[in-house]
N, C-alpha and C positions, 0 to 999 in steps of 0.2 A: 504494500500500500504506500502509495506517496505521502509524503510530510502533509500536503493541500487538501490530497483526502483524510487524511487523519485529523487536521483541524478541522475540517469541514464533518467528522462524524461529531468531534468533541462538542460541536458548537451547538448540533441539531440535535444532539442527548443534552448535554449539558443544560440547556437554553429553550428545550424542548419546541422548536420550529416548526414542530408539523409537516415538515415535512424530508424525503428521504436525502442523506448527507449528499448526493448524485443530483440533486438537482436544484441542491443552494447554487447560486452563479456565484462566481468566483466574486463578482464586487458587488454583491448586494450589501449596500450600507448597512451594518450591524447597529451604526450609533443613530443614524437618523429614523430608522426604523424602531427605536428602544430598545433592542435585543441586548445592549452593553449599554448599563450603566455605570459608575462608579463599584459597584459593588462586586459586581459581573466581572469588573473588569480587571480587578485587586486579584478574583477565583481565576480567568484567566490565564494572568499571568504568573501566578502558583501554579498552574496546571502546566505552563509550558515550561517553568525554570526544569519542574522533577519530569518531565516527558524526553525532554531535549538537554539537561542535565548544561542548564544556563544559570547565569546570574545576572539576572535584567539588573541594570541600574534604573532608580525613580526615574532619572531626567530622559530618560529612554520611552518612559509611559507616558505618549503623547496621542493623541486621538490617529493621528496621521498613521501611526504604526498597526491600530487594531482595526481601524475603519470598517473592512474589508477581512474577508480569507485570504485574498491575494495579498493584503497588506502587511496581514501576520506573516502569510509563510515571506514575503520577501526581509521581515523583521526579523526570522527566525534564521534564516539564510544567513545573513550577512551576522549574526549573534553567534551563530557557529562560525562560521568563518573567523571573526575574531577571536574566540575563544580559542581555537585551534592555533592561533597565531601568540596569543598572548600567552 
């Protein structure tokens, strides 16, 4: 399974969407839609530090990064990447 479906089942259990993790679009706005609140978005990003074995920094938890599936995983991408580097 890809990283994008993986978030995308996380989102549609987690968040419970109604509908199947296959047919979330990649950039359905999660925040404009309410699906990520504040709260949501704390669980998140716990869920992704122990899934992908990260250490978000706070100033990293900007709207621009969870917006979206596509947003995460491109946040989660480049989170690995550094990590591996650093």
């Amino acid at each position: 399974m890809s990283r994008i479906d993986a978030i995308k089942r996380h989102l549609v259990e987690e968040y419970e969407l109604g509908t199947a993790p296959a047919e979330l679009a990649d950039d359905y706005d999660l925040l404009r839609n309410g699906v990520i609140d504040s709260l949501a978005l704390l669980t998140l990003v716990s869920w992704l530090e122990n899934e992908y074995a990260l250490d978000i920094d706070a100033a990293d938890v900007v709207p621009d990064n969870f917006r979206t599936a596509a947003s995460i995983d491109a946040f989660v991408a480049a989170a690995v990447t550094t990590a591996k580097v650093g």
